[in-house]
C-alpha positions in Angstrom: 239.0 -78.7 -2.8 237.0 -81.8 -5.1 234.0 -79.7 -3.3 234.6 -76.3 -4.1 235.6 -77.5 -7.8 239.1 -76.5 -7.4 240.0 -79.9 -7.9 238.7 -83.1 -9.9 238.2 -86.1 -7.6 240.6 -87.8 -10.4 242.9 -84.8 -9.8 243.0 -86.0 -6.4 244.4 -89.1 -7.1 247.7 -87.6 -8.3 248.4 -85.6 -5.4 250.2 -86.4 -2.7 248.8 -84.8 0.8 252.2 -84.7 2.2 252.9 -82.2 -0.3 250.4 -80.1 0.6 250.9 -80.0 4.5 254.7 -79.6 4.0 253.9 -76.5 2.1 251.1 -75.2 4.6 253.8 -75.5 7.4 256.0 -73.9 5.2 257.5 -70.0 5.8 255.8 -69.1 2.7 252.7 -70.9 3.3 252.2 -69.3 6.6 252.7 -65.9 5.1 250.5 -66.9 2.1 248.3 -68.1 4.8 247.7 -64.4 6.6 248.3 -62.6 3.4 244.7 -64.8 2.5 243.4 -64.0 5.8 243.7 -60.2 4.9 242.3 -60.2 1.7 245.9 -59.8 0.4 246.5 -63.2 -1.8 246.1 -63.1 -5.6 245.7 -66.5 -7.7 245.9 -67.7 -11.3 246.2 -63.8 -12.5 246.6 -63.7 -16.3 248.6 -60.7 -17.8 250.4 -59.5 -21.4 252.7 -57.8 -21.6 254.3 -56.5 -24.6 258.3 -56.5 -25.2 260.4 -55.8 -27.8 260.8 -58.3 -29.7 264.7 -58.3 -29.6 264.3 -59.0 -25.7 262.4 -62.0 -26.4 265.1 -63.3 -29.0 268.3 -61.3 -29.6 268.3 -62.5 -33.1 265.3 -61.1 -34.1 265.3 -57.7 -36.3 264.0 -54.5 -36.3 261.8 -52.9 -33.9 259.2 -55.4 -33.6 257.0 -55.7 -30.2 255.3 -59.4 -29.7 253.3 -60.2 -26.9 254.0 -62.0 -23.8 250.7 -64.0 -22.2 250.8 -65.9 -18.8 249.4 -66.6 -15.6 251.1 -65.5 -12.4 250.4 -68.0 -10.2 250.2 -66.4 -6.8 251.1 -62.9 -5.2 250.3 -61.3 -2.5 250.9 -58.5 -0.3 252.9 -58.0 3.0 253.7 -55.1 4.8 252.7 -52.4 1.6 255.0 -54.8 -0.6 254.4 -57.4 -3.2 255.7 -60.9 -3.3 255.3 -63.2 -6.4 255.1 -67.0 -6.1 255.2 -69.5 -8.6 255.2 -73.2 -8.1 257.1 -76.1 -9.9 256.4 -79.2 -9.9 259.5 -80.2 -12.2 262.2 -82.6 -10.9 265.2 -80.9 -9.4 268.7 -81.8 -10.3 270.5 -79.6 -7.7 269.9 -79.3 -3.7 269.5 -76.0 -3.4 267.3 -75.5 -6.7 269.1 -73.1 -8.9 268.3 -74.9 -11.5 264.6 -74.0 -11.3 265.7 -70.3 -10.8 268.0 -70.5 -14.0 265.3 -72.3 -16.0 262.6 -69.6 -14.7 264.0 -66.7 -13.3 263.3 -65.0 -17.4 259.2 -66.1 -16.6 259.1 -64.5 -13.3 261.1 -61.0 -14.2 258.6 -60.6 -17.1 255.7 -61.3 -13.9 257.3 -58.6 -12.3 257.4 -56.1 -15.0 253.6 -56.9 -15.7 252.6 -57.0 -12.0 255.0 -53.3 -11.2 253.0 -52.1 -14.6 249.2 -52.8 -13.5 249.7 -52.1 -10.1 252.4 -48.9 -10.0 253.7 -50.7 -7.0 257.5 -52.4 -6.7 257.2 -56.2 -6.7 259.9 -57.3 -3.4 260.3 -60.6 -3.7 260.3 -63.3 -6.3 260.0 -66.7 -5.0 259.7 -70.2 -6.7 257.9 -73.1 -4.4 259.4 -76.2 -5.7 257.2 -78.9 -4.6 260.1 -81.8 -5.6 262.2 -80.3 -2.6 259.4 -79.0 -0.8 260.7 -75.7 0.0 261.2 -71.7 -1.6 263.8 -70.3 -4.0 264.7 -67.0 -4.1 264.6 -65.2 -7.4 264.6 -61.8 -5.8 264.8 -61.8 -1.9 264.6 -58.6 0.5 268.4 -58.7 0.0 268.7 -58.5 -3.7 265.8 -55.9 -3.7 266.9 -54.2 -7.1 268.7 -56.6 -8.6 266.8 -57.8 -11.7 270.1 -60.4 -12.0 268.8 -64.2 -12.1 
């Protein structure tokens, strides 16, 4: 990665490898793994989307639209679906992680919306990678397919 330029050879120094190879062997990063194999893996996409601004703070009046700017970190697709990842790197205060999902899930609906907007295609999964617990959280799963609850 330091010779690609992905990564500084400072950057390096922060990581830990363990992290990296717990993820490979992970479910998601095999799947992320064939999705890249197939041309099917998207990173660091920017979008905007614009929202009313009443969605963005219910206090705000009128009929205002602001913008909404980010980066989606990964997606990809399997199977004619889409599947959005985004990593954390924050610490983790509950085993399972729903705290991440609580804290996040409002960031990755508004990925959806822009992803399901450019694309025309239904985004099926919504997962956050936390790299503190070194496994996946399911904002949207294949059985909440729908749900836009978080």
């Amino acid at each position: 990665m330091v010779r690609t330029g992905k990564l500084s050879s400072t950057d390096i120094e922060y990581l830990d490898i363990n992290d990296f190879l717990i993820f490979l062997e992970s479910s998601l990063g095999k799947r992320m793994t064939k999705a890249s194999m197939e041309g099917n893996l998207w990173r660091e996409q920017p979008f905007t989307l614009a929202i009313s601004a009443r969605e963005a703070n219910p206090s705000w009046k009128g009929n205002k639209t602001v913008l909404v700017q980010g980066t989606i970190d990964a997606y990809f697709e399997e199977e004619g679906r889409y599947v959005i990842v985004d990593y954390k790197t924050d610490c983790v205060y509950t085993l399972d992680g729903s705290d991440l999902s609580k804290k996040y899930g409002r960031q990755l609906l508004y990925y959806r919306r822009a992803l399901e907007q450019v694309t025309g295609r239904k985004v099926e999964e919504m997962i956050i990678y936390s790299i503190a617990l070194g496994k996946e959280i399911f904002v949207l799963g294949p059985r909440e397919c729908g749900k836009d609850s978080v």
